[in-house]
N, C-alpha and C positions, 0 to 999 in steps of 0.2 A: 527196719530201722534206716531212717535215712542218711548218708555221711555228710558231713561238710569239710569246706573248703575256710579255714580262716584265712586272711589278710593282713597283716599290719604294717603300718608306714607313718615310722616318725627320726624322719632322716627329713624334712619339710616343716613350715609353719604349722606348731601342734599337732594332733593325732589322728588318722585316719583309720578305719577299721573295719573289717565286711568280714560278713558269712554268709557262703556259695555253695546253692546245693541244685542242681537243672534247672528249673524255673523259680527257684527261692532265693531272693536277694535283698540280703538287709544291711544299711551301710551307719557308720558313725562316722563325722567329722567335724571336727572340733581345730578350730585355726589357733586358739589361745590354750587349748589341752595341755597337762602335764602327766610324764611319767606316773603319779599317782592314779590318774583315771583310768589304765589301762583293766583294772580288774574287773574296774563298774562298768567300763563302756561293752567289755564281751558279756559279764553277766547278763545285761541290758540286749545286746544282741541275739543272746542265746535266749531269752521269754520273751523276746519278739516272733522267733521260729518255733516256740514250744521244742527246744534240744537241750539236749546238757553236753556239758564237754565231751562225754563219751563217746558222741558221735562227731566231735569233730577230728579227724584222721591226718588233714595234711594244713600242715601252717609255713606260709610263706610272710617272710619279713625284709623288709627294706635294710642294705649293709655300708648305703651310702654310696656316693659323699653327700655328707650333709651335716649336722649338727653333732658336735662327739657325744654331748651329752644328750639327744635326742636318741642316737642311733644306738648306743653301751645299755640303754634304756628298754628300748623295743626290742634287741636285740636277748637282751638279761630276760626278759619275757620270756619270750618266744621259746626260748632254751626251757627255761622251766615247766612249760608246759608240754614238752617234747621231749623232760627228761627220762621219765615213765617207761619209754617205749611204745605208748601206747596210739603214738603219732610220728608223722615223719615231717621234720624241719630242712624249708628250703631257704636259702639267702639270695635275693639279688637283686645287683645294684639300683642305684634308683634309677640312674640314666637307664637300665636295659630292661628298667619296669614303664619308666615313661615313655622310653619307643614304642612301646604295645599299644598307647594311644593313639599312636598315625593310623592303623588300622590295616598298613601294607607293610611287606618285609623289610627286616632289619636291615639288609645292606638297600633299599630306597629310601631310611631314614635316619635322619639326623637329630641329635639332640643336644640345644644348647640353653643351659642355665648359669646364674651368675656364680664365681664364688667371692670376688671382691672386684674394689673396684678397678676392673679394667684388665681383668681376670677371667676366663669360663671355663666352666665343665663341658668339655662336647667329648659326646661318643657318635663315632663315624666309621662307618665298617666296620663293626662287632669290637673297636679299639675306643678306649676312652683317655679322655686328657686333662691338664691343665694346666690352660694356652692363654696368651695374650690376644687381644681384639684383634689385631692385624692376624694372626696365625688362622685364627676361627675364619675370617674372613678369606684367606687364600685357599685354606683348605677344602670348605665347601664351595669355594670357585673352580676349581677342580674334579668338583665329584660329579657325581650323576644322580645325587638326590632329589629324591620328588617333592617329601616333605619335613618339616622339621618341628618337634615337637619343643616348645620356648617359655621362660617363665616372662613374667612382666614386665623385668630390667633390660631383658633380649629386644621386646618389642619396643622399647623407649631408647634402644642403641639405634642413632642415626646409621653407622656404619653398615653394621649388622640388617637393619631394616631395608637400606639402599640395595646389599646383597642380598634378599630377599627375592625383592622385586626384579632386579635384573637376571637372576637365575632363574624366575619362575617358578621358586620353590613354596609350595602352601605351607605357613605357620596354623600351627595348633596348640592352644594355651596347654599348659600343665595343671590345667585346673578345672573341677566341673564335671569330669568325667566317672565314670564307674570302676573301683577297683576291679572290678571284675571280669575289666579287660586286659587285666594282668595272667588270667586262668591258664592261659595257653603255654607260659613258663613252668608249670608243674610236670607237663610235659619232656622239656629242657634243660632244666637243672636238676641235677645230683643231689639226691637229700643227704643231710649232715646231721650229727648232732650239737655238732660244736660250729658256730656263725660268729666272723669275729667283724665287727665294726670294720668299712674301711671311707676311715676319712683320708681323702687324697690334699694333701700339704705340697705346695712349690718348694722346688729342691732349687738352692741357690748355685747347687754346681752345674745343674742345668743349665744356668740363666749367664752363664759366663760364654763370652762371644770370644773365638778363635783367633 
């Protein structure tokens, strides 16, 4: 019997979803998806592989930041199919599922995505934030990152873009890629059975200057 690997991530625009078995790779993503599709879109990945849930053993799921009611969602899943026993559930974040994408080690990469405006999520050194555009910008002026994995709003920041170039740092969209380049985090993360959403919110007593 062969085991698999599910996937899910809907801490992002709609719902992404794979199942990972050594050479078998079958993905869903859906940019306009809702919480409700999540049963159809594994059933549908599972008679793509000819499996049934039985055989899928380890599920990893996206815990943010990103969307509360995306992430409470994927998140309520994921659990439930993990409740059994008869599978083990991993959480992790999205920033330290999207570093997986540069393709070289987490302390060479960077990850910045929007969270509003004038706002980002960057995880830099295994530490993740949420930093104003000037902070992003001194921060990985500073680093010794090679590359940085970026959403859309990254690449359309003059700032951001300028520090790019001047550092020499290669951008790699957040989009387009295989979840399955996440695989290497099962490795790394602690299985749970309990995964709590983590939307990361600006603290104002942060933002108070000395």
């Amino acid at each position: 019997m062969t085991n698999y690997d599910l996937i899910v991530d809907t801490s992002r625009k709609g719902i992404s979803m794979a199942l990972c078995a050594d050479s078998v790779y079958e993905e869903i993503v859906d940019p306009t998806g809702k919480g409700e599709i999540l049963s159809a879109s594994l059933d549908s990945l599972l008679a793509k592989v000819g499996a049934t849930l039985d055989n899928v053993k380890r599920v990893m799921v996206t815990v943010g930041p990103g969307s509360f009611s995306g992430l409470r969602t994927g998140v309520a899943f994921c659990q439930g199919l993990c409740f059994s026993g008869k599978r083990n559930l991993y959480g992790a974040t999205t920033l330290q599922a999207l570093a997986c994408f540069s393709g070289v080690a987490d302390s060479d990469t960077a990850v910045v995505i929007r969270a509003r405006n004038g706002f980002w999520y960057l995880r830099l050194n295994n530490e993740e934030s949420f930093i104003e555009t000037a902070e992003v910008v001194e921060r990985l002026k500073s680093s010794s990152v090679t590359k940085a994995v970026v959403d859309a709003a990254a690449l359309a920041d003059e700032s951001l873009v300028a520090m790019f170039k001047d550092k020499g740092i290669e951008t790699i969209l957040d989009t387009d890629k295989p979840l399955s380049m996440w695989s290497p985090l099962f490795e790394t993360i602690k299985p749970s059975l309990i995964q709590e959403a983590n939307y990361i919110q600006p603290s104002y007593f942060e933002k108070l200057k000395v």
